[in-house]
Each structure stands twice: as C-alpha cells, then as structure tokens.
Wavefront OBJ file of the C-alpha trace (Angstrom):
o trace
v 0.000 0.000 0.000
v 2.043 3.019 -1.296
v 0.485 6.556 -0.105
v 1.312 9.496 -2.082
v 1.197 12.855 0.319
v 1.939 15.135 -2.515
v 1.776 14.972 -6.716
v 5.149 15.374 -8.120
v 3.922 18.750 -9.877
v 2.483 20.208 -6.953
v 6.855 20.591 -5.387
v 7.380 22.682 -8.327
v 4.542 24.356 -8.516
v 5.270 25.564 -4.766
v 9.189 26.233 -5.472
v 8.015 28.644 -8.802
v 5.455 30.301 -6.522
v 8.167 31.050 -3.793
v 10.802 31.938 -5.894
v 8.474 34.445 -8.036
v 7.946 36.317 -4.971
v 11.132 36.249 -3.436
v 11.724 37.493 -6.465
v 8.976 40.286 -6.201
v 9.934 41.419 -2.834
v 13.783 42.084 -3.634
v 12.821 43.947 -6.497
v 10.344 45.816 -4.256
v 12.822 46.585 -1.791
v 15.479 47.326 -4.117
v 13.242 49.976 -5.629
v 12.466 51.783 -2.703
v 16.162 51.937 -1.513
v 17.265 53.371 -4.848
v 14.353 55.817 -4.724
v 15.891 56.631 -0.907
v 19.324 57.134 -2.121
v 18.190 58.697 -5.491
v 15.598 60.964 -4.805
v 12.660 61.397 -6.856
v 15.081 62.161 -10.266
v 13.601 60.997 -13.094
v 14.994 61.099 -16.652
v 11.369 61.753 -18.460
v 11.031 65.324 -16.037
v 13.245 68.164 -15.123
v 14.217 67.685 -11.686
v 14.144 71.481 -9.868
v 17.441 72.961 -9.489
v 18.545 71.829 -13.073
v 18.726 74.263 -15.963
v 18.588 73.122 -19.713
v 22.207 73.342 -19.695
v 22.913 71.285 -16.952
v 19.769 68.826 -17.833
v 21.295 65.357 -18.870
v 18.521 64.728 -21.355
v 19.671 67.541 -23.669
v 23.347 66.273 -23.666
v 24.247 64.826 -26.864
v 25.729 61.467 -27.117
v 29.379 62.759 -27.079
v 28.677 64.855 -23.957
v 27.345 61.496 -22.286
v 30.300 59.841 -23.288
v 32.681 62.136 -22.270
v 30.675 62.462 -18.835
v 30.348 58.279 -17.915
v 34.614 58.211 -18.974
v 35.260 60.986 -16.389
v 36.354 63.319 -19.063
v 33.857 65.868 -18.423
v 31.524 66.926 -15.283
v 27.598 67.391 -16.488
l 1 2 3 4 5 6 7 8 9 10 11 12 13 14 15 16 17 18 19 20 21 22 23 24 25 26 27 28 29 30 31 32 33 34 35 36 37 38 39 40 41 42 43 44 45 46 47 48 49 50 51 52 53 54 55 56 57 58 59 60 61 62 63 64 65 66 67 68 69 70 71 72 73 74
C-alpha cells in the first residue's frame, strides 16, 4: 500500500510560486532603496534645481560619453 502525500507537480509548482515572490519582494525593496538614495530624479522630467544646460537629457551622445569616462563633469 504506497500513499502518495503530494503529486510530483504540486513541489514545483510551490518552489516557482516562492521563488516568483522572493523574487517580487527584492525587487520591491530594491526599488524603494534606490528611490531613498536617489531621490525622486527621473529622466522623463526636469528635476528642480537643473537648468537646460545642466539637464542630462539635452546632452548629446558625445557629452554622455565624455561624462560616464570621467572626461567631463555634467
């Protein structure tokens, strides 16, 4: 007399479920402590305090360069 306490899908089905919001909550929390350290910046609005010339949106892809290889401050 065999007795099966659990179908073999049913495991996986619990491991996906767990990992998906393990998953979920890191992302979660991740999100909040970049918002923390970040501020509310945003790249699709102006942020106050920045003028168009100092705005990282209207740099031009040799200005970004320049900027992320040190060469030149925003």
């Amino acid at each position: 007399m065999s007795v099966h306490t659990r179908a073999p899908g049913r495991t996986l089905a619990i491991a996906t479920v767990v990992g998906t919001v393990a998953t979920l909550g890191y992302m979660y929390v991740a999100g909040v402590q970049t918002k923390k350290e970040e501020g509310p910046a945003s790249v699709y609005n102006q942020s106050k305090g920045l003028n168009s010339a100092t705005n990282d949106t209207r740099m031009s892809s040799a200005d970004v360069r320049q900027t992320v290889q040190g060469d030149k401050k925003p």
